[in-house]
N, C-alpha and C positions, 0 to 999 in steps of 0.2 A: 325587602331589606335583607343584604347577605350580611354576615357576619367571618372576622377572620376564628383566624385559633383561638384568637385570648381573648375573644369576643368583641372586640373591637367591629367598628360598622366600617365596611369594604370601599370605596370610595368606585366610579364606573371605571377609571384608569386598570384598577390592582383585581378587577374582576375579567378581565378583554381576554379573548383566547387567541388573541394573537401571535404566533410564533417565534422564539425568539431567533436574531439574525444570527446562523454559526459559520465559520468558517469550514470552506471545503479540506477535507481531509488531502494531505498529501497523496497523489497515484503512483508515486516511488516507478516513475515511466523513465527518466535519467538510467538509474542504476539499473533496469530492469536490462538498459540497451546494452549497458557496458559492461553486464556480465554474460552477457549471450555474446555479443563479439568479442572481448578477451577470456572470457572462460571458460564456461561450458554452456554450447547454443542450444541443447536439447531444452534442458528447465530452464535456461534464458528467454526461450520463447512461450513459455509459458507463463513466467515474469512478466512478460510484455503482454500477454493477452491479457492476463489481473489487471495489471496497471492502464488496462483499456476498459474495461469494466470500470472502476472504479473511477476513470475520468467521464466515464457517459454516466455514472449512475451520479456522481456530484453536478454535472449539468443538469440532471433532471429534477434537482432536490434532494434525493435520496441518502441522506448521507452517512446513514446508518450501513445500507449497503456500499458505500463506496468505502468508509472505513473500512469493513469486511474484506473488499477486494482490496483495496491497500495492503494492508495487513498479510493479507494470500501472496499478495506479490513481493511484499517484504521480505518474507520468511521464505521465498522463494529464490530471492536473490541471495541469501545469506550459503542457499542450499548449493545452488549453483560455484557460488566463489569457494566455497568449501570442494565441492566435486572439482572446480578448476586448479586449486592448489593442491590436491592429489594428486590430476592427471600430471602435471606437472612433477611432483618428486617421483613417480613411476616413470612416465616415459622419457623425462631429462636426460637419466644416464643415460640411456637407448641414441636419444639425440646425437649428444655430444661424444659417445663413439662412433655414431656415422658422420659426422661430422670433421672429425680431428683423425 
């Protein structure tokens, strides 16, 4: 006989170690692409490699680690658009006098 907190007797239902069903975390694989092709593709590509981890680790279950690699790849893409809107106000003016 199990017993809950408040001593209540446990029913087989509310004893089961069954896991409960979570949804797979985002692999932020989208944004990962479109800031390696419009912004900056060094850490863009390494957006994409997290955001591959994190879709094989949520196929396999894992989703403790696929958050982790989401997460990596998130904070990765934010780095990137951030390094892409510098390059940007640095080499602009460069541009647009060989340009005009």
């Amino acid at each position: 006989m199990r017993f809950g907190r408040r001593g209540a007797e446990l029913s087989g239902a509310e004893t089961s170690h069954e896991p409960a069903l979570l949804a797979p975390p985002s692999s932020n694989m989208v944004p990962s692409v479109l800031v390696t092709v419009f912004c900056c593709a060094p850490v863009g590509l390494f957006a994409i490699l997290f955001a591959a981890f994190s879709l094989s680790a949520a196929g396999a279950g894992d989703y403790e680690d696929a958050a982790r690699f989401s997460g990596l790849a998130g904070s990765l893409c934010w780095w990137a658009l951030a390094l892409g809107f510098v390059q940007a106000l640095v080499l602009g003016p460069f541009l647009l006098e060989m340009l005009g």
